[in-house]
PQR file of N, CA, C, O and H, with PARSE charges and radii, in Angstrom:
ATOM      1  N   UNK A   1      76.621  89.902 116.751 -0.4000 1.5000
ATOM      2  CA  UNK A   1      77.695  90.643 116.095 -0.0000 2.0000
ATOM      3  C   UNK A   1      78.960  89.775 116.080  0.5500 1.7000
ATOM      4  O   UNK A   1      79.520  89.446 117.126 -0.5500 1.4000
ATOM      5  N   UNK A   2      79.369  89.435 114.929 -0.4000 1.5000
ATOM      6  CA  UNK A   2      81.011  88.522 114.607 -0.0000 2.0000
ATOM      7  C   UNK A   2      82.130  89.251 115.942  0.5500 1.7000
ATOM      8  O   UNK A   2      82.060  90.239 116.674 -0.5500 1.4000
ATOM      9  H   UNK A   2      78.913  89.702 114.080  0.4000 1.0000
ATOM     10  N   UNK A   3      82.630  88.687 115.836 -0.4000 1.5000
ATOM     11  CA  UNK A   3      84.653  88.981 116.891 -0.0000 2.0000
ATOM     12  C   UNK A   3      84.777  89.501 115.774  0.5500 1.7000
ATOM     13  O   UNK A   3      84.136  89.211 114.765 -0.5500 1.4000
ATOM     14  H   UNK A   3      82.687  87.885 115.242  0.4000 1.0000
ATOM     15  N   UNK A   4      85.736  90.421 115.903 -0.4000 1.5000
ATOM     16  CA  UNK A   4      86.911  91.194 115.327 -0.0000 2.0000
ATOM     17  C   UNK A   4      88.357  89.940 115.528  0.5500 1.7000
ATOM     18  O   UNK A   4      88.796  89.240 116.441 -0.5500 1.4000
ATOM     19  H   UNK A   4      86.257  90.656 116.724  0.4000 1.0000
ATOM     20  N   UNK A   5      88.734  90.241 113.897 -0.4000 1.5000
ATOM     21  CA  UNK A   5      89.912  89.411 114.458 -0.0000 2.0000
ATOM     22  C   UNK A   5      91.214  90.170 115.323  0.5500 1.7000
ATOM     23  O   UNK A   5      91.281  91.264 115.884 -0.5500 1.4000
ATOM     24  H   UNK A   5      88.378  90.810 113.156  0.4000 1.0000
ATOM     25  N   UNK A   6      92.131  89.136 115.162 -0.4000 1.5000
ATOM     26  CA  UNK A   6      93.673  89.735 116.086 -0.0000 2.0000
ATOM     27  C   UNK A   6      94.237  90.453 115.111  0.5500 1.7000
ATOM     28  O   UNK A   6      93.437  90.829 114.255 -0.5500 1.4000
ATOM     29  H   UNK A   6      92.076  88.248 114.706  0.4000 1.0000
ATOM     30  N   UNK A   7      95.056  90.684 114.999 -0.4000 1.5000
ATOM     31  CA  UNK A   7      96.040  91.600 113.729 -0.0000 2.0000
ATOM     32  C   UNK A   7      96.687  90.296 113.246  0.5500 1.7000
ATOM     33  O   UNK A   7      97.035  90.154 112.073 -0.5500 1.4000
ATOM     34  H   UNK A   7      95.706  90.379 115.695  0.4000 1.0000
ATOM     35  N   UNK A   8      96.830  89.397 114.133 -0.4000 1.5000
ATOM     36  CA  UNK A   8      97.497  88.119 113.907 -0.0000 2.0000
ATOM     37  C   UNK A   8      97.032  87.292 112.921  0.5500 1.7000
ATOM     38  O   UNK A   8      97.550  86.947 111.858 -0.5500 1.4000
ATOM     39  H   UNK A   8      96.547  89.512 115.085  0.4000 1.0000
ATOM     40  N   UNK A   9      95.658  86.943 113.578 -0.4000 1.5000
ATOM     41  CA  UNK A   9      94.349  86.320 112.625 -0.0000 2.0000
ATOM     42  C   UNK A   9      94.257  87.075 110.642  0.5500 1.7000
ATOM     43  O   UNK A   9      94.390  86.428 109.603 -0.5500 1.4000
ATOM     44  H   UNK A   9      95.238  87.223 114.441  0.4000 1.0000
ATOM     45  N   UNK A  10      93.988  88.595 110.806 -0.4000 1.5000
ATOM     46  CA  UNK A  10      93.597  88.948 109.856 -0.0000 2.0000
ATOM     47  C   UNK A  10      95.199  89.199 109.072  0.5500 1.7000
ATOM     48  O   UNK A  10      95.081  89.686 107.948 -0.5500 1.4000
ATOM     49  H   UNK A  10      93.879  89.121 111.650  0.4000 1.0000
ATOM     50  N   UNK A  11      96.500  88.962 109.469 -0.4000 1.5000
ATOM     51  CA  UNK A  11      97.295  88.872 108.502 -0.0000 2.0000
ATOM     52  C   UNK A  11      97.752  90.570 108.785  0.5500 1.7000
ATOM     53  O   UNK A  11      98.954  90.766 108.604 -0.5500 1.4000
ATOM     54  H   UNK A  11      96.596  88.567 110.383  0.4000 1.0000
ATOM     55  N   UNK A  12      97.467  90.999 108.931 -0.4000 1.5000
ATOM     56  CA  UNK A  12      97.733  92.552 109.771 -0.0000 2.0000
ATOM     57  C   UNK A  12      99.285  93.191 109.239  0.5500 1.7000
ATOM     58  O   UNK A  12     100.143  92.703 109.974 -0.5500 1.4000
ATOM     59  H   UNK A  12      96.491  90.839 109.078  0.4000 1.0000
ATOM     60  N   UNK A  13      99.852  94.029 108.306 -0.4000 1.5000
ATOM     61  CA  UNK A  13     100.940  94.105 108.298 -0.0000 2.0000
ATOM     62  C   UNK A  13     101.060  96.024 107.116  0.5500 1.7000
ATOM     63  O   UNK A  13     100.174  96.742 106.651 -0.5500 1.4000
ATOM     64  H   UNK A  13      99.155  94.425 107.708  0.4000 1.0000
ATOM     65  N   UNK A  14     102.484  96.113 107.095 -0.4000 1.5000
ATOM     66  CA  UNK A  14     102.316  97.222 105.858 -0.0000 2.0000
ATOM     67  C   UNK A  14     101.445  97.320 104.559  0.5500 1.7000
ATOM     68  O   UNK A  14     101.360  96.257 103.944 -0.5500 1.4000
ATOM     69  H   UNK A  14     103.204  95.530 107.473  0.4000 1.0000
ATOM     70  N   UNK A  15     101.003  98.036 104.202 -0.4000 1.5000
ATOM     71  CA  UNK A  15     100.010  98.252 103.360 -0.0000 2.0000
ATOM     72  C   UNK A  15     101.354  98.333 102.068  0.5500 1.7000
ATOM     73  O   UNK A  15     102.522  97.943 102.056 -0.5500 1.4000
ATOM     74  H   UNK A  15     101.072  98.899 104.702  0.4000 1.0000
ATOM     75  N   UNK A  16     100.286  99.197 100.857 -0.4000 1.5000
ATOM     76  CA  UNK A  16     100.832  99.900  99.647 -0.0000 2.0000
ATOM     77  C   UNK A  16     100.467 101.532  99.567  0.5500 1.7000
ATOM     78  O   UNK A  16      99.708 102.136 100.325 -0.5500 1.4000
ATOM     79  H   UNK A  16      99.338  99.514 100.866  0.4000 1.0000
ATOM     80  N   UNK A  17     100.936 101.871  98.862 -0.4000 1.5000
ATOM     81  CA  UNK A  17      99.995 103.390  98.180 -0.0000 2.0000
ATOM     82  C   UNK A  17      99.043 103.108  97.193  0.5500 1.7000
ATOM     83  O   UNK A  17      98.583 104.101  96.629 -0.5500 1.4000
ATOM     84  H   UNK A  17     101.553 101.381  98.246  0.4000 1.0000
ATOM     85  N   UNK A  18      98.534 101.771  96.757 -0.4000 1.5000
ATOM     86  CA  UNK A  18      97.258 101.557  96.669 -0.0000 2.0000
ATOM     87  C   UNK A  18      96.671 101.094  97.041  0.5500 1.7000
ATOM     88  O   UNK A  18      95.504 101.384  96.779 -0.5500 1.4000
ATOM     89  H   UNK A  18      98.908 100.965  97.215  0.4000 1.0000
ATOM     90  N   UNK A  19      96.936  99.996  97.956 -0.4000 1.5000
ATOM     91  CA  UNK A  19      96.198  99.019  98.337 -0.0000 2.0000
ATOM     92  C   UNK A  19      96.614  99.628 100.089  0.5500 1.7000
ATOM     93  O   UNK A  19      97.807  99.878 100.258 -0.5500 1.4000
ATOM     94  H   UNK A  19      97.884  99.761  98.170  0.4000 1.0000
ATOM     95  N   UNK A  20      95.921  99.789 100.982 -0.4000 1.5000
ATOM     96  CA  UNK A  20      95.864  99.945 102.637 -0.0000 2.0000
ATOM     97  C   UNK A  20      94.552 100.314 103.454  0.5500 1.7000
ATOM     98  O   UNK A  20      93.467 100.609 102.953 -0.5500 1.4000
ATOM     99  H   UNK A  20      94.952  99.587 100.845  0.4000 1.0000
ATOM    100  N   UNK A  21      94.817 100.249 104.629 -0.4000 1.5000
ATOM    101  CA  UNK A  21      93.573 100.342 105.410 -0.0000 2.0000
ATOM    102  C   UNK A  21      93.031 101.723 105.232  0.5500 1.7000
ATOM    103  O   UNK A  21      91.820 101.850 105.415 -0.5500 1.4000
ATOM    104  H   UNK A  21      95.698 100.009 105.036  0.4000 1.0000
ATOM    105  N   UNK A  22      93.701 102.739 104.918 -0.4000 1.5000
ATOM    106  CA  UNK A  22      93.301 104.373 104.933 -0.0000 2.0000
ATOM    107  C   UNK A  22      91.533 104.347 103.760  0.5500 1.7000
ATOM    108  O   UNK A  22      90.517 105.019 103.942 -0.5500 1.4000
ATOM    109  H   UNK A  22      94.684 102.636 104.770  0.4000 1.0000
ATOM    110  N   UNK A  23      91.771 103.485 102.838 -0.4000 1.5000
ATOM    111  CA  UNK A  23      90.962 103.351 102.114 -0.0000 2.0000
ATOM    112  C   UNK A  23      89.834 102.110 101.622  0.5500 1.7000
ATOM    113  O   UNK A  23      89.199 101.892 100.590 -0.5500 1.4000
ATOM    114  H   UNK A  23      92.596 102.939 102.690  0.4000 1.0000
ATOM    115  N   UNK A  24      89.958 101.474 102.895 -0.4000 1.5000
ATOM    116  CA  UNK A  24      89.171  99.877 102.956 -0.0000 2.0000
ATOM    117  C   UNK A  24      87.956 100.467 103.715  0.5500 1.7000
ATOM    118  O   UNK A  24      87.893 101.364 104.555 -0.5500 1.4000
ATOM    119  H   UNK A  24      90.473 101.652 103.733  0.4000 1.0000
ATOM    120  N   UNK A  25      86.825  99.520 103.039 -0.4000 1.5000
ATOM    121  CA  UNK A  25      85.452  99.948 103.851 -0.0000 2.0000
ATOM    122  C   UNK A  25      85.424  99.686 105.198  0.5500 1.7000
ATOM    123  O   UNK A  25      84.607 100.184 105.972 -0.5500 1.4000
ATOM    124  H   UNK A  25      86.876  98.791 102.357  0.4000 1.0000
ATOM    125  N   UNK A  26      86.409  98.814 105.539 -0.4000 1.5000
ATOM    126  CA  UNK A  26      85.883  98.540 107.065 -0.0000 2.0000
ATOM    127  C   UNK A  26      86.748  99.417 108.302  0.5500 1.7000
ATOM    128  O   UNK A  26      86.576  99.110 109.482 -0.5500 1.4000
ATOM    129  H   UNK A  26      87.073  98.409 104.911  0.4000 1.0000
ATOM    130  N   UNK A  27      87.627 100.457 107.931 -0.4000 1.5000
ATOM    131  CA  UNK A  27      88.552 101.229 108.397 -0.0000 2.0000
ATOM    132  C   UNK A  27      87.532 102.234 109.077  0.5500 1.7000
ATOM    133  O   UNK A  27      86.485 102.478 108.478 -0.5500 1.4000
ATOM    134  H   UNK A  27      87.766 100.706 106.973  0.4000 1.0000
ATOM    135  N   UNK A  28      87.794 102.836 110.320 -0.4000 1.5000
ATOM    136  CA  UNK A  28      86.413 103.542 110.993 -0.0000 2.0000
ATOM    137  C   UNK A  28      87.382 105.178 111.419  0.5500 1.7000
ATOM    138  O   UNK A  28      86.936 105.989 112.231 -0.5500 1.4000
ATOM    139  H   UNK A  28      88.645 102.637 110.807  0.4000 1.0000
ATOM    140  N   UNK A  29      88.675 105.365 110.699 -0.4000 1.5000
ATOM    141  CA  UNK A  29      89.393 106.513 111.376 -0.0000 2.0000
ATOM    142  C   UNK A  29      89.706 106.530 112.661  0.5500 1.7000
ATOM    143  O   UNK A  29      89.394 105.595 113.399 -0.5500 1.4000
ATOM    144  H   UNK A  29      89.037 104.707 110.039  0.4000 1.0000
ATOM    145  N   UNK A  30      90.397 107.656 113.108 -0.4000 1.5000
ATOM    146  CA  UNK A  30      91.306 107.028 114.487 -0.0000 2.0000
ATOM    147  C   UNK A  30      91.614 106.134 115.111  0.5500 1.7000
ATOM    148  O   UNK A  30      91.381 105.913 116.299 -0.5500 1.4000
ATOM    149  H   UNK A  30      90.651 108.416 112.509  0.4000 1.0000
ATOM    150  N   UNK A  31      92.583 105.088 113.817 -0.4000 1.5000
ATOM    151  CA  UNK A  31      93.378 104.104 114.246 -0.0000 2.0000
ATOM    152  C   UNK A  31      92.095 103.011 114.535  0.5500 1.7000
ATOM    153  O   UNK A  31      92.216 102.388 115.590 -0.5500 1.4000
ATOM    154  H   UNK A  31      92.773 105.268 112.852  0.4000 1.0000
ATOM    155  N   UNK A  32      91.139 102.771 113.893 -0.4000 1.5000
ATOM    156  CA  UNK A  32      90.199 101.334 114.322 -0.0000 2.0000
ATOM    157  C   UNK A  32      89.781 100.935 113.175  0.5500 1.7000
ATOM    158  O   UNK A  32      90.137 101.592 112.196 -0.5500 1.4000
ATOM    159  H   UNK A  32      91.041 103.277 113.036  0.4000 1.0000
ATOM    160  N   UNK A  33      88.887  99.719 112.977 -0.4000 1.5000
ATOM    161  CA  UNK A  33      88.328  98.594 112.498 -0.0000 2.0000
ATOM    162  C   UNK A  33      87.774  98.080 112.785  0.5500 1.7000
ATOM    163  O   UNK A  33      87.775  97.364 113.786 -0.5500 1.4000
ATOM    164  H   UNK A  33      88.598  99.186 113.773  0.4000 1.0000
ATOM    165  N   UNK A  34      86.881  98.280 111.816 -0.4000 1.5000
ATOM    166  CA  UNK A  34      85.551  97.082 112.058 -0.0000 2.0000
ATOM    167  C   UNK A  34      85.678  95.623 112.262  0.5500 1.7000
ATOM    168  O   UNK A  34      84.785  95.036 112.872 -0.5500 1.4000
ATOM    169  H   UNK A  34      86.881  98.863 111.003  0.4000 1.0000
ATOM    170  N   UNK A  35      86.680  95.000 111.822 -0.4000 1.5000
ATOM    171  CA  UNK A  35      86.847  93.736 111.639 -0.0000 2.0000
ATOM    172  C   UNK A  35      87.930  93.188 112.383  0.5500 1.7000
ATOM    173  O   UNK A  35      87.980  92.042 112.831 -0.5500 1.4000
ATOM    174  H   UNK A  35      87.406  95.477 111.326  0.4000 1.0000
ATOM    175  N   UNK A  36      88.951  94.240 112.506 -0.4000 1.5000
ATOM    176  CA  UNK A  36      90.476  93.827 113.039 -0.0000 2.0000
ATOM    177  C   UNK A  36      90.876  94.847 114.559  0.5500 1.7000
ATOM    178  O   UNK A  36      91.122  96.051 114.487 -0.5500 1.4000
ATOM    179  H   UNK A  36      88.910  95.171 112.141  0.4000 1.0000
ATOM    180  N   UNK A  37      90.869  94.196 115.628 -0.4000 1.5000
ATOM    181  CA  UNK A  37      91.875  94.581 117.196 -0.0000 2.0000
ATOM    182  C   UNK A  37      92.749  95.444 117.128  0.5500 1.7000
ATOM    183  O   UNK A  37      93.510  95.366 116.164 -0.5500 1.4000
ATOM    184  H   UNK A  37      90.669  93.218 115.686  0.4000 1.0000
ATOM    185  N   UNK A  38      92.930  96.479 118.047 -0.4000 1.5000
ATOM    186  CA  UNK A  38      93.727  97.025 118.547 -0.0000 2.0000
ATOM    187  C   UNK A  38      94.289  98.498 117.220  0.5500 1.7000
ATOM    188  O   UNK A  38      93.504  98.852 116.340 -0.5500 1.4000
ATOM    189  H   UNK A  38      92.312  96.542 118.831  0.4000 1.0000
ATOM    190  N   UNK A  39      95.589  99.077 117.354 -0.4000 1.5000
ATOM    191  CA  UNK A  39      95.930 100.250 116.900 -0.0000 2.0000
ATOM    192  C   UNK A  39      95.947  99.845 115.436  0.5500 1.7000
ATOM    193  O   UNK A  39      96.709  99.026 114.922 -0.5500 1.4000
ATOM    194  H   UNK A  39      96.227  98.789 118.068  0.4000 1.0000
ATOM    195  N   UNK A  40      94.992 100.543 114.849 -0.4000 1.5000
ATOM    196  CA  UNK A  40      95.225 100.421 112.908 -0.0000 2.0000
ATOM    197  C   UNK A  40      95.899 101.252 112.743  0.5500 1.7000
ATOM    198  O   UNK A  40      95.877 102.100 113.634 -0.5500 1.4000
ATOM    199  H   UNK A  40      94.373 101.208 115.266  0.4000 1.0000
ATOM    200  N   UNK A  41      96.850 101.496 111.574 -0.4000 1.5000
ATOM    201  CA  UNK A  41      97.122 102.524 110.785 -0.0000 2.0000
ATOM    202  C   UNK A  41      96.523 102.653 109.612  0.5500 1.7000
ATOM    203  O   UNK A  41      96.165 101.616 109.053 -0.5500 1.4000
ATOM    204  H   UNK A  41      96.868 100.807 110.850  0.4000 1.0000
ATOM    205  N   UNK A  42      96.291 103.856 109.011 -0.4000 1.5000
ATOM    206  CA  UNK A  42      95.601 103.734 107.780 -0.0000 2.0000
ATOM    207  C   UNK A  42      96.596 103.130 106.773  0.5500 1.7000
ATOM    208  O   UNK A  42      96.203 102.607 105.730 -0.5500 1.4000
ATOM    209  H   UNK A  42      96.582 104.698 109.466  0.4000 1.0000
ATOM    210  N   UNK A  43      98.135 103.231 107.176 -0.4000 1.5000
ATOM    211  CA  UNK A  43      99.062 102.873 106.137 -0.0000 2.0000
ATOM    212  C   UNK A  43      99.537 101.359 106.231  0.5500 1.7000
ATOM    213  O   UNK A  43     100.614 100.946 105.802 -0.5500 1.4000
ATOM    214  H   UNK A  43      98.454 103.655 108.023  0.4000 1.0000
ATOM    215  N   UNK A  44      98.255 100.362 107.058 -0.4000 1.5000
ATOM    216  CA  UNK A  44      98.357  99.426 106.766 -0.0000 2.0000
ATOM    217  C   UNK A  44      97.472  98.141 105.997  0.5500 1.7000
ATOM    218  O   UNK A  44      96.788  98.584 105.075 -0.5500 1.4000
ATOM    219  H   UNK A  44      97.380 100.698 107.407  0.4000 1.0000
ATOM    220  N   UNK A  45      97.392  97.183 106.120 -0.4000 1.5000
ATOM    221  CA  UNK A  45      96.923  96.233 105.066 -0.0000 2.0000
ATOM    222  C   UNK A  45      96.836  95.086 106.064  0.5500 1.7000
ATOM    223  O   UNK A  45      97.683  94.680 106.859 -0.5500 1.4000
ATOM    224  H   UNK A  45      97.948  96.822 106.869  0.4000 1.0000
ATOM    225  N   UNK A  46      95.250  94.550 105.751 -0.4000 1.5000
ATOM    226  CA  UNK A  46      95.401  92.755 106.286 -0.0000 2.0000
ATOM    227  C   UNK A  46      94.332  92.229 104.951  0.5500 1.7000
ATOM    228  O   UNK A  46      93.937  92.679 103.875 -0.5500 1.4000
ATOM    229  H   UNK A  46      94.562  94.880 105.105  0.4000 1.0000
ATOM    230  N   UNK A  47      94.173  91.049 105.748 -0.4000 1.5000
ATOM    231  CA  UNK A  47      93.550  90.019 104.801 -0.0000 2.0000
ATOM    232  C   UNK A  47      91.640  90.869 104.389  0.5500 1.7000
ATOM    233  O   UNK A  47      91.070  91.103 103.324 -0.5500 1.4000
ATOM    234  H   UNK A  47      94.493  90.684 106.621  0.4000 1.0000
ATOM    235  N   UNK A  48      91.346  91.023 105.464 -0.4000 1.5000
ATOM    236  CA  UNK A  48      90.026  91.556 105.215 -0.0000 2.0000
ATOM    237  C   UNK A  48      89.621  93.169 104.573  0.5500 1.7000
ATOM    238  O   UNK A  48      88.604  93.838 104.756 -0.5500 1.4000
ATOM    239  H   UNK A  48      91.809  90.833 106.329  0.4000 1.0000
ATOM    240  N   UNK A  49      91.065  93.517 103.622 -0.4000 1.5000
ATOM    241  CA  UNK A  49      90.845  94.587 103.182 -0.0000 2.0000
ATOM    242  C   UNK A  49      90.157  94.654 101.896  0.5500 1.7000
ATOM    243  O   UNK A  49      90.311  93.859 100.969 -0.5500 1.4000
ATOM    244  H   UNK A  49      91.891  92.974 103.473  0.4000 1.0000
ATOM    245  N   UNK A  50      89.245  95.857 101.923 -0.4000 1.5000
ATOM    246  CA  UNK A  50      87.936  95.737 100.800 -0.0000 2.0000
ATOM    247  C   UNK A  50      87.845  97.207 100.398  0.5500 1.7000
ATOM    248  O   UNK A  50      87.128  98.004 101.004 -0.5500 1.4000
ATOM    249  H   UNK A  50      89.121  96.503 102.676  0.4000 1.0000
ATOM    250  N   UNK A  51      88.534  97.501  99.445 -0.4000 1.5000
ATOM    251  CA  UNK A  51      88.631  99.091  98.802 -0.0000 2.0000
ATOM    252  C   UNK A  51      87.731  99.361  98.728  0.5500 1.7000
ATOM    253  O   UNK A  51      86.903  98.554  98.306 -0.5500 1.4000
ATOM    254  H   UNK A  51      89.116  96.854  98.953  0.4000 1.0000
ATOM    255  N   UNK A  52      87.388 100.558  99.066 -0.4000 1.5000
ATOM    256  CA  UNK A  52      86.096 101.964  99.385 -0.0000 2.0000
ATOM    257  C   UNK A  52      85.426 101.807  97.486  0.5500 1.7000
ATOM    258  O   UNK A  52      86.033 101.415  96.488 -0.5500 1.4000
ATOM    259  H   UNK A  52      88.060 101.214  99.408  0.4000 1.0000
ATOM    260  N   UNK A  53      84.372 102.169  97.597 -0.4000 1.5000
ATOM    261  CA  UNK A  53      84.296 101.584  95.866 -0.0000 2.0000
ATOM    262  C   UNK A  53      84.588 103.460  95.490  0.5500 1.7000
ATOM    263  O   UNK A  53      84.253 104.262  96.362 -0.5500 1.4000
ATOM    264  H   UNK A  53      83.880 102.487  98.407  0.4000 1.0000
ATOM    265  N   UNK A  54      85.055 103.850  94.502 -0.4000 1.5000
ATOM    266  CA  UNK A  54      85.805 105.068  94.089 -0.0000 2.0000
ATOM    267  C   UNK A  54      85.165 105.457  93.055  0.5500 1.7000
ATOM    268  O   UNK A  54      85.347 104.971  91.939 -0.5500 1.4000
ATOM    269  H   UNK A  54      85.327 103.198  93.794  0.4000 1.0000
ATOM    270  N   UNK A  55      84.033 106.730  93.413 -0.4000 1.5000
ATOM    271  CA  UNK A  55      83.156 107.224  92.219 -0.0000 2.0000
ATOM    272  C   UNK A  55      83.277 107.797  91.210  0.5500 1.7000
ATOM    273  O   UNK A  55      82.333 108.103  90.481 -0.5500 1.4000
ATOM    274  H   UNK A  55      83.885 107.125  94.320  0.4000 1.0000
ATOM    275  N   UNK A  56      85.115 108.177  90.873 -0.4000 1.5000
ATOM    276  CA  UNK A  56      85.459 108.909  89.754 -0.0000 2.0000
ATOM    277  C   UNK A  56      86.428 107.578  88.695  0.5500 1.7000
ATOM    278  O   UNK A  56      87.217 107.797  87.776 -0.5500 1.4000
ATOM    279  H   UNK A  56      85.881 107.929  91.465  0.4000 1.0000
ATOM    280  N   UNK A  57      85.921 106.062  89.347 -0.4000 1.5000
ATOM    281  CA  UNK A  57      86.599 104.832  88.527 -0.0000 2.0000
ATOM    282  C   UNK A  57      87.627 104.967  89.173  0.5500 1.7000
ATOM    283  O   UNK A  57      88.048 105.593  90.146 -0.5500 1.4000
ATOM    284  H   UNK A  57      85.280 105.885  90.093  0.4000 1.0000
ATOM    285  N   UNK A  58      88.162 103.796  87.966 -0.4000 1.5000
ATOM    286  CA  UNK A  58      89.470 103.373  88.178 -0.0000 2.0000
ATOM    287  C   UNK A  58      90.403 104.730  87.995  0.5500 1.7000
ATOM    288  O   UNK A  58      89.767 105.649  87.478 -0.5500 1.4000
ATOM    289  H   UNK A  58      87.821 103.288  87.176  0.4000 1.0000
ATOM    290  N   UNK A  59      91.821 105.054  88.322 -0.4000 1.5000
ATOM    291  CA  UNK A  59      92.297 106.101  87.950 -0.0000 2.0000
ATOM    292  C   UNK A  59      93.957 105.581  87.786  0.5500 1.7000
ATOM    293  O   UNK A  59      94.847 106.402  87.563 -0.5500 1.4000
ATOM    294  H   UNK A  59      92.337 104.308  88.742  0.4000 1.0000
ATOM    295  N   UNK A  60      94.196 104.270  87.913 -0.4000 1.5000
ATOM    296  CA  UNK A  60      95.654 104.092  87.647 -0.0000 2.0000
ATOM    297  C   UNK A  60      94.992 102.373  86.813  0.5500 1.7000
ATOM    298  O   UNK A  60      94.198 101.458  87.028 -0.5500 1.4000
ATOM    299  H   UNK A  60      93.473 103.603  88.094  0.4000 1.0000
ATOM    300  N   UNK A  61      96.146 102.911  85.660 -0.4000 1.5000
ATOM    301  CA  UNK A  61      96.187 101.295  85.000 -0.0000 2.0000
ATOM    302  C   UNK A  61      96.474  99.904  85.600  0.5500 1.7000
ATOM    303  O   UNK A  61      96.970 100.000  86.722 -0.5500 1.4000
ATOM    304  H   UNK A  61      96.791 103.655  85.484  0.4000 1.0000
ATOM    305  N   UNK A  62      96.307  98.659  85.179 -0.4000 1.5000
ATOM    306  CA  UNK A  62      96.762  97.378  85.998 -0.0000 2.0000
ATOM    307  C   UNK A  62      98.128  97.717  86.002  0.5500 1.7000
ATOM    308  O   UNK A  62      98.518  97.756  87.169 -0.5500 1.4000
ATOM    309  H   UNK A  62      95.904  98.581  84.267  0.4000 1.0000
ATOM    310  N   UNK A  63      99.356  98.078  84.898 -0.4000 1.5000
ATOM    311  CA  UNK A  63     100.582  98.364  84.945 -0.0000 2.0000
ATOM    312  C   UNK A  63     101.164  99.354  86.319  0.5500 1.7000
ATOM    313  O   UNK A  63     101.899  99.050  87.258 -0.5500 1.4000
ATOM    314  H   UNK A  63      99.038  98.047  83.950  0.4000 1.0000
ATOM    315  N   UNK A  64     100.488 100.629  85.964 -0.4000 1.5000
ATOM    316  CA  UNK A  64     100.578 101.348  87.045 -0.0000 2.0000
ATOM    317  C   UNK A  64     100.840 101.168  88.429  0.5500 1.7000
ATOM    318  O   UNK A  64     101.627 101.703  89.211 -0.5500 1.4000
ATOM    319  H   UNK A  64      99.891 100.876  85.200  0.4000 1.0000
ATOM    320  N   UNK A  65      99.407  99.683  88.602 -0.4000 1.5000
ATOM    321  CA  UNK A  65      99.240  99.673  89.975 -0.0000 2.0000
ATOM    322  C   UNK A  65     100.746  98.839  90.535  0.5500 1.7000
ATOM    323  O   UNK A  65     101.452  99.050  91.521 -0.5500 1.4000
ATOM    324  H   UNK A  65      98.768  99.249  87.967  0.4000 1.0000
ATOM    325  N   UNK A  66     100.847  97.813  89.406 -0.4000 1.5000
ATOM    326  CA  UNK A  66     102.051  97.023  89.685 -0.0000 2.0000
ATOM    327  C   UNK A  66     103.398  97.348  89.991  0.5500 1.7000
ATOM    328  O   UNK A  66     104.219  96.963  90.824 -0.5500 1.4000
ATOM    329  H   UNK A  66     100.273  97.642  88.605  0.4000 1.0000
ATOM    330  N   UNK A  67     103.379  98.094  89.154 -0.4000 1.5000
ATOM    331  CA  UNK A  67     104.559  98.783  89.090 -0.0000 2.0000
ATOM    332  C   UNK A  67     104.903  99.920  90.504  0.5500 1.7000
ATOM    333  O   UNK A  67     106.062 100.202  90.808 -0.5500 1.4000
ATOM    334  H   UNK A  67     102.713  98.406  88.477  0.4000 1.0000
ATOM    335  N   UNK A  68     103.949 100.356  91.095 -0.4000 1.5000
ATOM    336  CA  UNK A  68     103.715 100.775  92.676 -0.0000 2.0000
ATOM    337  C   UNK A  68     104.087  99.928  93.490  0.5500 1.7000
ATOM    338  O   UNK A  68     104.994 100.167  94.287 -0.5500 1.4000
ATOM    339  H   UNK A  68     103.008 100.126  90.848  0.4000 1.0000
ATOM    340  N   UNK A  69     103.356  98.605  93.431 -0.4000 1.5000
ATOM    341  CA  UNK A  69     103.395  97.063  94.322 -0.0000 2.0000
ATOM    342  C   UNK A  69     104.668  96.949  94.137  0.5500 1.7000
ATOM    343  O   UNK A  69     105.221  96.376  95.076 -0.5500 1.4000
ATOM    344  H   UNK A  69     102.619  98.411  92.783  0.4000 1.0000
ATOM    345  N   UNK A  70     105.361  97.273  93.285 -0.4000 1.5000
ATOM    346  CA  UNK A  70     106.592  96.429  93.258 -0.0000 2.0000
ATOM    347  C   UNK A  70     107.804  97.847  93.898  0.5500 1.7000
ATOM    348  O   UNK A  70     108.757  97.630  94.646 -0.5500 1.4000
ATOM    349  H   UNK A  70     104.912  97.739  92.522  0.4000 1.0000
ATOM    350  N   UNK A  71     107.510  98.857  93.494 -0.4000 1.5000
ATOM    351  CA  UNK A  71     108.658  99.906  94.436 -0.0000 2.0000
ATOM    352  C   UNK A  71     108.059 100.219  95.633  0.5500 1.7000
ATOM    353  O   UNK A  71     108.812 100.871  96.357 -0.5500 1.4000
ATOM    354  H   UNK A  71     106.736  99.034  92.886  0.4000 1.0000
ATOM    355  N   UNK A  72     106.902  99.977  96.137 -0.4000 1.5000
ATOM    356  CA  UNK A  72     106.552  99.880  97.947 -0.0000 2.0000
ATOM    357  C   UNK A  72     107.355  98.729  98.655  0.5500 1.7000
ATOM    358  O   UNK A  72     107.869  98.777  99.773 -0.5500 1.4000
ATOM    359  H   UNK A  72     106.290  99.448  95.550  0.4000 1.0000
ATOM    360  N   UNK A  73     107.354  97.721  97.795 -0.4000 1.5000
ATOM    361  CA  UNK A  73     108.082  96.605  98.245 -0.0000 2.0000
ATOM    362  C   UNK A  73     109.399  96.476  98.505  0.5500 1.7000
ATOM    363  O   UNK A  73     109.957  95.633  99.206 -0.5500 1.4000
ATOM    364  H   UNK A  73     106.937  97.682  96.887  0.4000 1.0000
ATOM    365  N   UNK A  74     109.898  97.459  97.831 -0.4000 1.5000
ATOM    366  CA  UNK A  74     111.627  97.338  98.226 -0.0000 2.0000
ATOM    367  C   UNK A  74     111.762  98.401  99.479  0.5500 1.7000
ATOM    368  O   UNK A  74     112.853  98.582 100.020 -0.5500 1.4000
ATOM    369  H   UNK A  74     109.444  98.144  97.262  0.4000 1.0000
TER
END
């Protein structure tokens, strides 16, 4: 079985409202990870994040999503 990385290693930091750990396959609920150490939040984001695949499609445009990315960011 692989190490889990550090939060350090995997880049570990604030997520988006589309993009975060609440909704990455490797997120296991109450604050853990398959891949990444110590306290997760679902409202965060690292390098090894891999969106849940979403059976009703896509539901926000490429614009959309950007345009999110960019007011989470401020």
């Amino acid at each position: 079985m692989p190490m889990k990385q550090t939060q350090a290693e995997a880049n570990y930091g604030k997520g988006s409202p589309v993009e975060n750990c609440g909704i990455c396959v490797f997120y296991q609920g109450f604050h853990r990870c398959s891949q990444v150490m110590g306290n997760i939040s679902p409202y965060g984001i690292s390098d090894v994040y891999k969106a849940e695949h979403n059976p009703f499609g896509k539901t926000l445009t490429t614009n959309e999503i950007s345009s999110i990315k960019k007011m989470a960011a401020r």
